[in-house]
N, C-alpha and C positions, 0 to 999 in steps of 0.2 A: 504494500500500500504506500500511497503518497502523503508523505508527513512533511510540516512543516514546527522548526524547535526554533522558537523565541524565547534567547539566552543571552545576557549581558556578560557572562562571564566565559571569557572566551575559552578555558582549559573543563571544564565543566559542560561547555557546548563540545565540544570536541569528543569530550567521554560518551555524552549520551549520544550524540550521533553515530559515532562509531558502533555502539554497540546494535544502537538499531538496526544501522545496515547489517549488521551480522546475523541482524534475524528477519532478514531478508525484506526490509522497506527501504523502497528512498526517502531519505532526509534530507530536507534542505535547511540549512540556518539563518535566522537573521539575529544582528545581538544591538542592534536600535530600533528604538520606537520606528523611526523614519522606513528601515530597513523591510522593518513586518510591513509597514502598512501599504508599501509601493508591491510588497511580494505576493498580499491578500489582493490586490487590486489586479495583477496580472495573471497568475496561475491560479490553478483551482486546485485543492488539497483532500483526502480521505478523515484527516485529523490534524489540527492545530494544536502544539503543545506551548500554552501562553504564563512568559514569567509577570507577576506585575508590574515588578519596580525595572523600568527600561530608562538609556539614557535619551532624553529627548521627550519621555511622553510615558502615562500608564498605560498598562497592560488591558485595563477592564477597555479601555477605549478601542484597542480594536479588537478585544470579543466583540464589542457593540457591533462593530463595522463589520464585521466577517458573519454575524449571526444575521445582521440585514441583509448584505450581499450573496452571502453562501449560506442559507438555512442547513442546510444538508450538509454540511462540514461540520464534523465532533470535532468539542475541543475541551480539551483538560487542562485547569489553570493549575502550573507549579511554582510554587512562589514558597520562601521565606516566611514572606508574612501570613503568617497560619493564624488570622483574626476572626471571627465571627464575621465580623461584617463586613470584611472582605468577601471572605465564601459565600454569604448570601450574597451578596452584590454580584458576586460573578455567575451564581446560581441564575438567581434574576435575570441577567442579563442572555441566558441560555448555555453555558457552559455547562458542558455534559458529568466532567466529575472535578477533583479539590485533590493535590495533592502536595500535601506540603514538603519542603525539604527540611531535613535528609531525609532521602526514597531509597529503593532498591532498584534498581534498575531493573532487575525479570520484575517485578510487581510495575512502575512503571510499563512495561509490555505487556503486561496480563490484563492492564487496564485499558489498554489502545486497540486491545483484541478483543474485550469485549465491547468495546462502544463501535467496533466496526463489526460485528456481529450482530446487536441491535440493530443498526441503520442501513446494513444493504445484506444480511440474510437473515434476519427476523429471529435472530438469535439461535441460529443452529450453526455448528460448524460444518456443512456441508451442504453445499448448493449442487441441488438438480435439476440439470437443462437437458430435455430429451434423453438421450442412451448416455450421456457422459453427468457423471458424476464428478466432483470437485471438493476433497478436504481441505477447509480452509487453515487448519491449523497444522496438518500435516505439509500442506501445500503439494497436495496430491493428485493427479488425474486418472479417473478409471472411464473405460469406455464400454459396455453391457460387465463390469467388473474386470476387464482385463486392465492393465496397468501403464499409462503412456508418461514415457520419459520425457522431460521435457527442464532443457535450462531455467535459470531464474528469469531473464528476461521475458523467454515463451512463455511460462508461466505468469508472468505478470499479462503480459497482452493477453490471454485467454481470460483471465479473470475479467481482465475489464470488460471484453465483450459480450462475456457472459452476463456482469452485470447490467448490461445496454442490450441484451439482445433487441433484434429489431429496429434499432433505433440506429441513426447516420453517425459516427465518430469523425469527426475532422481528423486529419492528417497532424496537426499541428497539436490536438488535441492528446491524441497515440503517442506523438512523442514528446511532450511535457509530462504526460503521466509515467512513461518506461523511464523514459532517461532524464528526466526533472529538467531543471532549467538551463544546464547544458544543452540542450536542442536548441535552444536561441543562437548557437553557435556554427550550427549545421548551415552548407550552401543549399540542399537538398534534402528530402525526404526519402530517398531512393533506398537507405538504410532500412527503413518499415517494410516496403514491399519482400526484402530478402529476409528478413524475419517471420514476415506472414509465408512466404513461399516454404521456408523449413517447416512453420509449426503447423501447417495443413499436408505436410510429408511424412510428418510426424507420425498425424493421425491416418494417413493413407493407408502408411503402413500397416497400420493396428485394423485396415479395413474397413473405416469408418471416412468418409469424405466432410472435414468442417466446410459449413457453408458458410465462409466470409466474402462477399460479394464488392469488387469495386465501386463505387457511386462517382463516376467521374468528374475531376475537377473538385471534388470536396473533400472524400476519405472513404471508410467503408463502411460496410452495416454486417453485424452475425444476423443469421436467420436459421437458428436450428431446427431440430426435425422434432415435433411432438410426440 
């Protein structure tokens, strides 16, 4: 999943980041008020993890902005300041959970895993789209139970289509989400297509044909099989 850690403290941003990616999400950082809120206004995120106390501005201020802009984006405030009314205030404001520091860091992750089980598989760890099944917490693919191998990457772009089935993905959108805000760096898109071309090889192989359909000039659409 696509995370985004608002951290002033820059070895402390570094830790959690790190680890997250090791458990297999992209992270992107910002460590100023300014930072988050140009970052909330451009990309779109699975989870915001929001400190209060930033330089240039608070924290609750863009829960505010991010809970208007992106309803659908969890966000969990980690802050220091472990106040009453703090936590309500950020409650109020729609922040999904309160976690003060010092954390654990897997506890931090068992708590970003549930609030993205709540909001895009209804609280189950397993999402089923037609014959392919998907552990989200194993980060697993089966397809009538048989077992498709599939990199981190692939694996991340099948999730997302799964979560959209039906629905058009931008091109620009596939690679903000896989590869974060590095894509902004890209001359081309042409990177996507040979990814899509492997993970529908993938499944060829296993017998099974994914229907990810070109929509041209925009991006693509999944349309699986009922």
């Amino acid at each position: 999943m696509k995370l985004l850690l608002i951290e002033d403290e820059p070895g402390l941003s570094q830790t959690i980041s790190q680890f997250l990616q090791s458990q297999g999400h992209i992270c992107e950082t910002a460590i100023t008020y300014q930072q988050a809120d140009e970052k909330i206004g451009v990309y779109a995120y699975d989870c915001v993890l929001i400190d209060l106390m930033l330089p240039g501005g608070n924290g609750l201020a863009i829960l505010k902005r991010l809970k208007q802009d992106h309803p659908q984006t969890g966000a969990i405030i980690i802050s220091a300041k472990d106040s009453l009314d703090d936590k309500l205030a950020g409650l109020d404001l729609g922040a999904d959970d309160y976690l003060p520091k010092p954390f654990h860091l897997a506890e931090l992750n068992s708590r970003i895993k549930s609030i993205l089980r709540r909001m895009k598989f209804e609280g189950s760890t397993s999402l089923d789209v037609g014959r392919m099944r998907i552990d989200t917490e194993a980060r697993t693919v089966f397809v009538d139970e048989q077992p498709i191998s599939l990199n981190r990457k692939e694996y991340d772009l099948l999730l997302l289509f799964a979560t959209n089935k039906n629905r058009v993905i931008k091109k620009s959108a596939l690679a903000e989400h896989v590869w974060g805000d590095q894509a902004d760096q890209v001359d081309s898109y042409d990177f996507i297509y040979s990814q899509l071309k492997n993970l529908r090889k993938r499944f060829s192989q296993a017998g099974y044909e994914l229907d990810i359909q070109t929509v041209y000039g925009i991006g693509y659409k999944f349309s699986p099989d009922c």
